[in-house]
C-alpha positions in Angstrom: -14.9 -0.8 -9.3 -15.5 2.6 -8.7 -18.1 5.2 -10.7 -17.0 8.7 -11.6 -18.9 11.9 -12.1 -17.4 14.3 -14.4 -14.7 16.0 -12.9 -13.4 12.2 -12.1 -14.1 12.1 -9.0 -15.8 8.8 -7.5 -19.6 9.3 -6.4 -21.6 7.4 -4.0 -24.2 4.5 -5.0 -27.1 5.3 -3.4 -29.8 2.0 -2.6 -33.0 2.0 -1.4 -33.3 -0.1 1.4 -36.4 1.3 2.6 -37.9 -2.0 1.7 -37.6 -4.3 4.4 -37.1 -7.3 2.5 -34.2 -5.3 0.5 -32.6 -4.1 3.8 -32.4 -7.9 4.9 -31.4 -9.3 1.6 -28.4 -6.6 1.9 -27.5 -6.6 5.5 -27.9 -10.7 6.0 -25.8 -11.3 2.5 -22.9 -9.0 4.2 -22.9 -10.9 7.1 -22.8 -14.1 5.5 -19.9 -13.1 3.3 -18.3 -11.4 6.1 -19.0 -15.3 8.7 -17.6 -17.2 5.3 -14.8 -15.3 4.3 -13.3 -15.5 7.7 -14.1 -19.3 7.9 -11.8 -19.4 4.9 -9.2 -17.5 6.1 -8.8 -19.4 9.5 -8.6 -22.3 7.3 -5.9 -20.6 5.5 -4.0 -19.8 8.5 -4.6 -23.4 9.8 -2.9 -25.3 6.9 0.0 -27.2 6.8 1.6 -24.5 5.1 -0.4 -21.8 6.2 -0.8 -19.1 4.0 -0.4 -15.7 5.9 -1.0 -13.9 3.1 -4.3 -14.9 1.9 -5.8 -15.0 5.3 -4.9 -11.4 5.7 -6.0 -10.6 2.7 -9.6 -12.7 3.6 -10.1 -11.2 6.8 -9.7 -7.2 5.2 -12.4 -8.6 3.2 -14.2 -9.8 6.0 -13.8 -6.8 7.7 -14.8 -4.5 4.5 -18.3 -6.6 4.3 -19.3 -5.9 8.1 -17.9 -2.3 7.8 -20.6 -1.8 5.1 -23.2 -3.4 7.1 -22.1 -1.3 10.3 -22.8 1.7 8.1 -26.0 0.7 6.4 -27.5 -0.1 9.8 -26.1 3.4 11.4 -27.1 5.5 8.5 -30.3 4.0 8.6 -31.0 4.3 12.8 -29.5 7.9 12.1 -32.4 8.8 10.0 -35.0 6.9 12.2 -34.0 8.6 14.8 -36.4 11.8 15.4 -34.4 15.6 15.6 -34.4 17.0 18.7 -36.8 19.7 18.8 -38.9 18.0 16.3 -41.6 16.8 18.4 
């Protein structure tokens, strides 16, 4: 799912996370979906029949939802962070 402006381009969703409470609610609920999915798809792997396919296809998840955490919490340090010179 993906928004588009009006040229049909796709455009950013913007959150404010500038709420601490938000910013855990966020960050912890990636990493939980990030520690469960790849539960899942070592199970997968793990089966009788494993199924390759479906634990690949967990772990790119898995990998997707700590991506996204990786750039909350560096976008947010980034602007934290004071300019040098700024002082």
């Amino acid at each position: 799912m993906t928004s588009a402006n009006d040229e049909g381009d796709p455009s950013p969703v913007q959150l404010d996370l500038t709420d601490d409470d938000a910013y855990y609610v966020i960050t912890q609920a990636l990493s939980d979906f990030a520690h469960e999915t790849r539960g899942r798809a070592e199970d997968m792997a793990g089966y009788e029949t494993p199924d390759a396919r479906g634990a690949l296809a967990a772990f790119a998840l898995a990998d997707v939802a700590e991506s996204l955490r990786l750039q909350i919490e560096t976008q947010i340090d980034a602007r934290s962070t004071p300019e040098a010179g700024s002082e």
